[in-house]
N, C-alpha and C positions, 0 to 999 in steps of 0.2 A: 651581701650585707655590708661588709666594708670594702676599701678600697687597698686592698695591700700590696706591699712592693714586692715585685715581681721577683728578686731575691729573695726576700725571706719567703715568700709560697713554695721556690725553688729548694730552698735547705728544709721544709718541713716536709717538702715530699719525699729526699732523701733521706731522711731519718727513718719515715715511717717504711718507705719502700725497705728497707735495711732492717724493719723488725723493732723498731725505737719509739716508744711514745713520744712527742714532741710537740709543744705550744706557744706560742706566742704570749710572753708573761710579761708583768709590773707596768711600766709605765706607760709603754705604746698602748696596750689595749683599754686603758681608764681612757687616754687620750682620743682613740678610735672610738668609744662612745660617748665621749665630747663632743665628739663632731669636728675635731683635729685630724690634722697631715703630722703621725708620730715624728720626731727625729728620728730616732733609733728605734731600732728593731730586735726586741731579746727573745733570745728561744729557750727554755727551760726542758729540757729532756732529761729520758731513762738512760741515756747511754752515755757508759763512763768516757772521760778526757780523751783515752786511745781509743775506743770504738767511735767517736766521734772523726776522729782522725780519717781510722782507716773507710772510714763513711763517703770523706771528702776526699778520697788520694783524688789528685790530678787537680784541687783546686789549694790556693795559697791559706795555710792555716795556720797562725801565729800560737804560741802558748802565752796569753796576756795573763794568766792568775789560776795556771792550770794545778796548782796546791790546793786552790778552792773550787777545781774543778770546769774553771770559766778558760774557752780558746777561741780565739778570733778568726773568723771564716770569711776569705773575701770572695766575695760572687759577684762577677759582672761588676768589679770595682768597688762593692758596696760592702763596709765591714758589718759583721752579725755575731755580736756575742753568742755564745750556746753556752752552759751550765749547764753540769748533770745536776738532777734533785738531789738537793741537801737539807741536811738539817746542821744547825749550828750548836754546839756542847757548850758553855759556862761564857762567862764574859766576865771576867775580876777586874779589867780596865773599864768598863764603859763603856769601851769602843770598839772593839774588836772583839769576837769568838776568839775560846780560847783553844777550839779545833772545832774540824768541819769534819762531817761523814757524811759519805752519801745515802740519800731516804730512796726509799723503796718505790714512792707513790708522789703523783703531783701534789697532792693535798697537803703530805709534811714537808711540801718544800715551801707552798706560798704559806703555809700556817708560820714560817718564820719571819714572815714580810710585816713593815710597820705600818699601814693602816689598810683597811679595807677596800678601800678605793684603788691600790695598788697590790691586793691580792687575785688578780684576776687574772683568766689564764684562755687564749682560745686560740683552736685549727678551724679549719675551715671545715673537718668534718662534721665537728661535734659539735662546734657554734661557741658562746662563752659559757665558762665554766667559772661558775665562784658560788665558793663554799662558806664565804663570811657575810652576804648582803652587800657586798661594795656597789655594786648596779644602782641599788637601791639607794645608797649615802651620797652614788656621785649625781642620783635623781632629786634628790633632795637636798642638796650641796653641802655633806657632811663629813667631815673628818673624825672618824673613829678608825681607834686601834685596831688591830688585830686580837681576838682573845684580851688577858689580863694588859692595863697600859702599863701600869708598874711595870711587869717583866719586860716589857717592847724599850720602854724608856732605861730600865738597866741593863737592856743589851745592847745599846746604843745612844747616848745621852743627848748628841746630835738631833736625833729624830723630833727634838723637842721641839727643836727651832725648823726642822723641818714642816713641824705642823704648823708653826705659824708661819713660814714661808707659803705652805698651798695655799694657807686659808687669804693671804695678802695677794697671792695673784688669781688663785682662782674666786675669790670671794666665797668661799666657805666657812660655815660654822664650826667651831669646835667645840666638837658635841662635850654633856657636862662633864661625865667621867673621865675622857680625856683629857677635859682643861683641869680637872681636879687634879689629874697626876699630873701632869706637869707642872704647877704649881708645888705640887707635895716634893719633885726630884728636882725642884731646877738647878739647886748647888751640883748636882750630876756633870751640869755642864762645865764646870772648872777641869775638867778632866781631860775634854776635850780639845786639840789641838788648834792653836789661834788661825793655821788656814783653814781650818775647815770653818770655822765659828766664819770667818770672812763670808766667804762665800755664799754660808747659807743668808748671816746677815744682809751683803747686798744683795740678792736674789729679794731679800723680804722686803726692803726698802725702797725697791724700783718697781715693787708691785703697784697694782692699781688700789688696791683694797688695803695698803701701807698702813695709813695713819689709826685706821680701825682694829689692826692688829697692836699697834703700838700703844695705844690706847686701853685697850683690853690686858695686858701682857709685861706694861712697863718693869714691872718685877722682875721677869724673866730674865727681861734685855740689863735690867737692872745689875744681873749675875755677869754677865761679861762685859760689860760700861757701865759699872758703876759710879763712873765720872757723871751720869744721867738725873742718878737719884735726884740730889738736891734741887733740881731744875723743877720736879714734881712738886704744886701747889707752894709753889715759889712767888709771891704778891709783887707785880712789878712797880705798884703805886704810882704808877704813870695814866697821864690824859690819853696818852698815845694807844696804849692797850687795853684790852678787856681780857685779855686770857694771864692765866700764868706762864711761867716760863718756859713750860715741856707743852703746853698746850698749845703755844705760843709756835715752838721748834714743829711742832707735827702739821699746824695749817701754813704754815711755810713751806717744808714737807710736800704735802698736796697740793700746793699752787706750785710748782716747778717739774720740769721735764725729770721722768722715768729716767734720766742716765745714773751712771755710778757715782762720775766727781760730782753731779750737781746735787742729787741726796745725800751724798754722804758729809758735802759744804753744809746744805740744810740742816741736817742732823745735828752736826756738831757747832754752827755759823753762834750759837750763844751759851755754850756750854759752859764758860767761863764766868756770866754774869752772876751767879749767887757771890761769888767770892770779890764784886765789885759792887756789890751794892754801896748804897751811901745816900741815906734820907735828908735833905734836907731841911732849914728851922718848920717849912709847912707840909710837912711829912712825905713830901715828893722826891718817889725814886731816881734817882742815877744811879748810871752803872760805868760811869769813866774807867775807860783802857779796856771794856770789858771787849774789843776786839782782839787783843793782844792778850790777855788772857786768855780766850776762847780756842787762839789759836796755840799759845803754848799747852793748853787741856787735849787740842785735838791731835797735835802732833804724838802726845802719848798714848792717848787710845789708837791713832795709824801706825806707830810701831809696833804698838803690843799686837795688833793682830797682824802683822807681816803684810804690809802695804808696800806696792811698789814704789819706788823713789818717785815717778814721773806723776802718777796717782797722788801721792801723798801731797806732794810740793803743789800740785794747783788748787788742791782742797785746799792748803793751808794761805798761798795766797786769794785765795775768792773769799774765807773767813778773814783776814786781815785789814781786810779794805773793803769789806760788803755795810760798812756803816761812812764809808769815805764820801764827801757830798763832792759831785759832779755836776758840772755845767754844761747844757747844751750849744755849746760854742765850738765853732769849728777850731778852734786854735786849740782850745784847750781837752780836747777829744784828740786831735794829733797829740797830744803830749800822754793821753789815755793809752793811746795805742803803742806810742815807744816804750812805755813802761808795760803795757799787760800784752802787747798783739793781738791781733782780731779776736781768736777764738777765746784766749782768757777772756777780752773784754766783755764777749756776747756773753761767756757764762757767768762774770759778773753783775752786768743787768738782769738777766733773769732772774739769778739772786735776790738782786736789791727791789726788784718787783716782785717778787716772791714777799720778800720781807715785810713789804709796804702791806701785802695782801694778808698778813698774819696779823694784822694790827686792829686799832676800834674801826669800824667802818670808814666813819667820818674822816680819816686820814686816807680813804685807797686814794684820795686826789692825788696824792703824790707820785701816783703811779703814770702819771700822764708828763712828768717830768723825766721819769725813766724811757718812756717813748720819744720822747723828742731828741735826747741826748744817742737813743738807737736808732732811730732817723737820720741825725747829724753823721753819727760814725760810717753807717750804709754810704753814704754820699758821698764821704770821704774817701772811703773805700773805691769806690765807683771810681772815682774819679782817678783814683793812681796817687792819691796825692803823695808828696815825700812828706812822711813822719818818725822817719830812722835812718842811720849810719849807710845802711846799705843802698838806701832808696838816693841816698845824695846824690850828687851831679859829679862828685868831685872825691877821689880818694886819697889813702896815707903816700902813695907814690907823688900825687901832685903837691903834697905839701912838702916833702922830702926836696922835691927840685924846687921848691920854693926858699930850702935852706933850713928848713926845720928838722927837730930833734927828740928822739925819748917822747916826753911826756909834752912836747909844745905841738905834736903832732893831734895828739886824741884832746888835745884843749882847740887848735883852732877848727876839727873837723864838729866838737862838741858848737862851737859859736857859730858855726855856717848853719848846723841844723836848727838851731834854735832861731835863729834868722829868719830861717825858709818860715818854718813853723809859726812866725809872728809875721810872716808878711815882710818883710823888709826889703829881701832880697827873691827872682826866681830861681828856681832850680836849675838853673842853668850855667856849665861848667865856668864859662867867661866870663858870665857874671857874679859867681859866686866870687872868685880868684880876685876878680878886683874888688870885689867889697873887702877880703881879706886884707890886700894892700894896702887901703883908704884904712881902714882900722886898726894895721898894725900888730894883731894879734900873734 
């Protein structure tokens, strides 16, 4: 019926050979009736941490969260979480049970799992097993709870953003009672820790079905970016637009590549403009400096949720100069490129076609202005040309035997490139040398 890895078929027949109930549980098996190649492989079994152990002597078996009953079992290279049946006692954080025992039966182990679709549990003898309808929600592309949502949601406040995390990649519904309580707990999620909120966040925003959740939900997200709110049915009083400003950010959003920095650029690329508006005597919006704005807004939402430095810093340069006008000129693309290098510069085009793509129709023409200026860079590229320090023909040693000093070194290596870059001079060591001399520099 399905295709499974010949490891995990491996630890379920030692369990059971050993006397252990044992199944293949949560997310591999919803995935396996997707019609997915799982990542991982979880086994949920009757057999406590050390029976599991003494199950597996002779093969390597880690203790990853064996207080919760979970040990890491490598077969044939391949690690296999195994969990005895649990059930989970109180949650007074939100986030955590506030102790674990172990259940008796598969049933109260998935009945503690957050939604249906990932209550599901099968061996190969018995085929699948599920006891909440998840078959059926993930036939109908449904996200519902488990049992009561309130409880699933205060035992874990996470789970909220979890659902709209599947429902953004798998394109699912959230069914009503579902979206009723997550709506009724979303203050829940303050409780929650800023890496996780990360994670689940970009996982939602590089979905396919992104903007549709965003859309449906802005409330939610409203709770952990509330930097967002005001963007929501924000009148930009511009020829340029037809949407507001959060409408505006989401089909921007949808026109650009599923990576991390380039949604999370999208997301935040105008955050800043409610706080830059400024109508003119004919009631016409501007929104001056609101890149600079945008980007000091977004730099505080990338710290609050613990962004890496390298992450943060290109988001926040691709928001700084994603409203900067560009010229499709080979001279002035070389000077694009000493300031961003290739790969910022491509994820700023994209960007800025992105951006063009979020506007009144009658403006995507601008978009064929961004093609040309990523045509001209391509070429550029192509071609080797020198457009930085390193690429020059000539370094700080050749100006040092030229007699130069400190700061007269990183000025005449600054006027050679700029040289190059305008055509003046080629990149060529001897002939750069004597343009230096002819100029004095």
């Amino acid at each position: 019926m399905f295709e499974i890895s010949q490891s995990a078929v491996k630890a379920l027949s030692m369990l059971w050979q050993n006397g252990f109930e044992a199944y293949l549980a949560g997310g591999c098996v919803r995935d396996m009736l997707m019609g997915f190649t799982p990542k991982d492989w979880d086994i949920a079994t009757k057999a406590t941490p050390q029976q599991v152990k003494a199950a597996f002597q002779g093969e390597s078996v880690i203790e990853t969260g064996i207080k919760h009953g979970t040990v890491t079992v490598l077969i044939d290279n391949e690690p296999l979480e195994i969990t005895t049946f649990r059930e989970d006692i109180g949650c007074s954080d939100h986030r955590r049970p506030d102790a674990v025992v172990f259940a008796a039966t598969l049933k109260e182990d998935v009945s503690r799992r957050d939604f249906t679709m990932n209550a599901l549990a099968f061996c190969p003898e018995r085929g699948v097993i599920d006891y909440f309808g998840g078959a059926e929600d993930i036939k109908t592309q449904t996200i519902r709870c488990v049992g009561d949502a309130n409880c699933r949601f205060n035992e874990d406040a996470l789970r909220m953003l979890r659902a709209l995390r599947f429902s953004s990649v798998l394109g699912f519904k959230i069914e009503r009672e579902t979206a009723v309580s997550i709506r009724q707990n979303k203050e829940l999620l303050r409780s929650v820790s800023a890496e996780r909120i990360n994670i689940e966040l970009t996982k939602l925003i590089c979905g396919r079905n992104a903007g549709a959740a965003l859309r449906e939900f802005t409330d939610v997200i409203g709770v952990v970016i509330p930097e967002i709110l005001p963007m929501v049915n924000f009148n930009q009083h511009s020829k340029y637009h037809c949407f507001d400003v959060w409408q505006h950010t989401i089909e921007v959003m949808e026109n650009i590549n599923p990576t991390r920095v380039l949604r999370w650029a999208a997301l935040l690329h105008d955050i800043g403009k409610p706080d830059c508006f400024s109508p003119d005597p004919d009631g016409i919006g501007h929104f001056y400096g609101h890149a600079v704005a945008s980007k000091q807004k977004a730099d505080t939402v990338m710290r609050r949720l613990k962004f890496d430095n390298a992450a943060r810093e290109r988001v926040l340069t691709l928001i700084a100069h994603h409203d900067v006008q560009l010229r499709p000129e080979a001279r002035a693309v070389k000077r694009y490129l000493n300031r961003f290098e290739g790969d910022a510069l491509r994820q700023l085009l994209l960007l800025k076609r992105a951006d063009d793509m979020g506007k009144a129709p009658e403006y995507h023409c601008r978009i064929q202005e961004t093609e040309r200026i990523q045509a001209v860079m391509e070429q550029v590229i192509a071609e080797a040309a020198c457009f930085s320090l390193k690429d020059l023909a000539v370094n700080g040693k050749d100006m040092i035997a030229l007699g130069l000093k400190d700061k007269e070194i990183g000025a005449a290596l600054e006027f050679l490139l700029n040289a190059v870059i305008d055509e003046q001079v080629p990149n060529e060591r001897t002939l750069l040398l004597n343009h230096l001399r002819t100029d004095n520099v």
